[in-house]
C-alpha positions in Angstrom: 0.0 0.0 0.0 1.1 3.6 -1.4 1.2 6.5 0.9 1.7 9.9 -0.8 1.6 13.4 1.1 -0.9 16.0 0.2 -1.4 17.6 -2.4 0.7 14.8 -4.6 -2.8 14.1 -6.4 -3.0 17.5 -7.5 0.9 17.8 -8.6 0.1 14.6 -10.8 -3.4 16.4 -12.3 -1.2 18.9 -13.1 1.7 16.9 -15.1 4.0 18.1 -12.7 6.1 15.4 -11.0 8.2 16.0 -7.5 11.9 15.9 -7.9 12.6 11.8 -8.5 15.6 10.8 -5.9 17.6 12.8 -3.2 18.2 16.1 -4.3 21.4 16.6 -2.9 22.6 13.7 -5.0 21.1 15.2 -8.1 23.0 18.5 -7.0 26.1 16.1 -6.9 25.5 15.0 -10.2 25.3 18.5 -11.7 28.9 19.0 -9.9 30.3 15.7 -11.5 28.4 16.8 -15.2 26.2 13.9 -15.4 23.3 16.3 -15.1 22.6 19.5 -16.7 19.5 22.1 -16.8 17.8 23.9 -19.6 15.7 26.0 -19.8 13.4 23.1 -21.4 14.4 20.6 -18.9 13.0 23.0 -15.8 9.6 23.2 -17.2 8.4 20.2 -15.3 9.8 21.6 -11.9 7.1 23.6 -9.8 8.4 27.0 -8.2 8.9 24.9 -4.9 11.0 22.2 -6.6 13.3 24.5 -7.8 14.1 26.4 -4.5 14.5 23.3 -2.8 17.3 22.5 -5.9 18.5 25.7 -5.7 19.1 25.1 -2.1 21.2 21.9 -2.6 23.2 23.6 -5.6 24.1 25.9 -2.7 24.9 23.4 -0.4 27.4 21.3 -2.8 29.2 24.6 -3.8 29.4 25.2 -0.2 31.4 21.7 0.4 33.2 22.4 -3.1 34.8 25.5 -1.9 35.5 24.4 1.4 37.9 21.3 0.0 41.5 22.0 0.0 43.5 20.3 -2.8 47.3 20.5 -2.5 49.0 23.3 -4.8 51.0 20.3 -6.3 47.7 18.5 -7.8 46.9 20.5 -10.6 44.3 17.6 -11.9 42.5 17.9 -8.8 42.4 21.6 -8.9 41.2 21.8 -12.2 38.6 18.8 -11.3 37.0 21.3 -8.1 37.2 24.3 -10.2 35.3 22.8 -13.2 33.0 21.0 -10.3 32.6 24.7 -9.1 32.0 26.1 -12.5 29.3 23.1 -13.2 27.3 24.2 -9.9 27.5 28.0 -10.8 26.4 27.9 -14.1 23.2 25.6 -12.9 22.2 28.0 -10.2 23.0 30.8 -12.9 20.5 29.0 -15.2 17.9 28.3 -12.6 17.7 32.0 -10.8 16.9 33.6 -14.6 14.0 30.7 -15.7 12.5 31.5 -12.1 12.7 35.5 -13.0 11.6 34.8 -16.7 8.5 32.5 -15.7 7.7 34.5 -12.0 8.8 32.5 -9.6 10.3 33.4 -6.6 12.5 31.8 -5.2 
């Protein structure tokens, strides 16, 4: 037997689905560049979705900038500043479709 929350009957009537899987991990993922956003691929995120994404992108660039990698490993530096970049340009991409559509987040 399937218990959902409220209000998940109404996300579904509205061909809206809630953000499949942890979100931290998919914030992870956008770090690593096994996920990206578009501005096509945030359509099926409600205003809520989005700030709680927004909110782990901001979280994982947190822990991104607080690793230290030794001045001698430049793979590893270019690996956190390209992780960095990743995470950036998400949040960059999210924060204008919220401003274009009204959202507020």
């Amino acid at each position: 037997m399937l218990f959902f929350s409220e209000g998940f009957e109404e996300t579904l009537e509205r061909g809206n689905m809630p953000i499949a899987g942890n979100p931290k991990k998919l914030a992870q993922d956008v770090a690593h560049g096994f996920q990206q956003f578009t501005q096509a691929s945030l359509r099926q995120y409600t205003g809520e979705d989005l700030r709680v994404i927004l909110f782990n992108l901001n979280l994982v660039l947190r822990e991104l900038r607080s690793k230290q990698v030794p001045l001698e490993d430049l793979e590893g530096l270019k690996d956190k500043n390209n992780n960095i970049r990743r995470v950036n340009q998400a949040i960059n991409i999210i924060q204008s479709f919220a401003a274009t559509k009204g959202f507020k987040i």
